[in-house]
N, C-alpha and C positions, 0 to 999 in steps of 0.2 A: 354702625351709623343708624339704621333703621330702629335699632332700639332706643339707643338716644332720642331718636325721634318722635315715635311714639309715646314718648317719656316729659318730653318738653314741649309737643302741639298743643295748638290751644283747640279745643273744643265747644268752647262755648266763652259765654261773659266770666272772664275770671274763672274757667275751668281749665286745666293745663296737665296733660298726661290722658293717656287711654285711661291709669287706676280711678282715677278722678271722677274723669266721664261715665264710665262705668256704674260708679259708689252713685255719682248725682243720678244719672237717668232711668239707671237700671236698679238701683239702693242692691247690688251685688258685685263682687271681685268680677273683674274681667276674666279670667282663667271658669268663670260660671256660665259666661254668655252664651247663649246659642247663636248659631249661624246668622239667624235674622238681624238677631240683636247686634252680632258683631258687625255685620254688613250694615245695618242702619250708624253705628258710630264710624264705621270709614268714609259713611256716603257724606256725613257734614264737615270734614274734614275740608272738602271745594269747598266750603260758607263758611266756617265757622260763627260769624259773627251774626247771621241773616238765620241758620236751622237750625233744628235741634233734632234728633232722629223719630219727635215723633211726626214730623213736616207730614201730611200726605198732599204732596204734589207732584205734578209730572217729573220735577227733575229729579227730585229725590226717586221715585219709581226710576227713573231712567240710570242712575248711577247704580242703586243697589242692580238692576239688573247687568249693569254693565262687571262690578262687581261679581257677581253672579258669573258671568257668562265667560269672563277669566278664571275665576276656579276652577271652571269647568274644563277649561282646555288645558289648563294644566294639571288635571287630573285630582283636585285636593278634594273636592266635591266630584258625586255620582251624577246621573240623572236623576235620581227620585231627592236627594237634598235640590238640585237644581229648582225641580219643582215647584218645590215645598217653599222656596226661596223668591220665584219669580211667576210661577201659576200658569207658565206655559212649556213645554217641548223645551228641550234643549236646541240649541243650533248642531246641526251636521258638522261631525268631528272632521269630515273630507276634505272640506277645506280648508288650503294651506295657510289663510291666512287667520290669525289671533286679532281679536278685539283689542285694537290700542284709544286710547281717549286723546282727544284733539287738543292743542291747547288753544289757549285763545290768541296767542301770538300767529298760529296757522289760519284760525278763522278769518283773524281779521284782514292778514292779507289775502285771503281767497277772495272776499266781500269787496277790496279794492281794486283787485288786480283787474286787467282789461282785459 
């Protein structure tokens, strides 16, 4: 299913697939990317239609970090990629809890609730 996935998102205006995204932003095969790069095409994947992985804004900083900070704890990334990835310390492995992203259906009822 995740490959399918990755196969048929849309990435941009009329870009449709990782291979796609890839060839357009990067003018290389996916399976070429480096971490950064591959971490900037998951971070627009929330926008599609609004980024593009070269955005330099907070959110985009904040996804690819958030990115980041899951590889990390699931061990697929060190701390010195972490780094390289996010330009600060890794978070302490101690604690039990994993970096989940929120969705907006949680937000918003936090923002109403009494």
């Amino acid at each position: 299913i995740f490959e399918l996935y990755l196969n048929y998102a849309q990435w941009g205006k009329n870009i449709f697939g990782c291979e796609a995204a890839s060839q357009f932003y990067f003018k290389k095969s996916s399976k070429d990317l480096n971490r950064m790069e591959a971490a900037r095409l998951a971070a627009v994947l929330a926008m599609p239609s609004k980024l593009t992985p070269f955005h330099k804004t907070m959110f985009m900083n904040k996804r690819i970090s958030t990115i980041a900070t899951n590889l990390y704890y699931h061990k697929t990334i060190d701390a010195e990629a972490y780094f390289g990835m996010t330009g600060t310390i890794p978070p302490s492995k101690d604690s039990t809890s994993v970096p989940v992203e929120r969705t907006r259906r949680q937000d918003s009822a936090e923002r109403t609730s009494f």
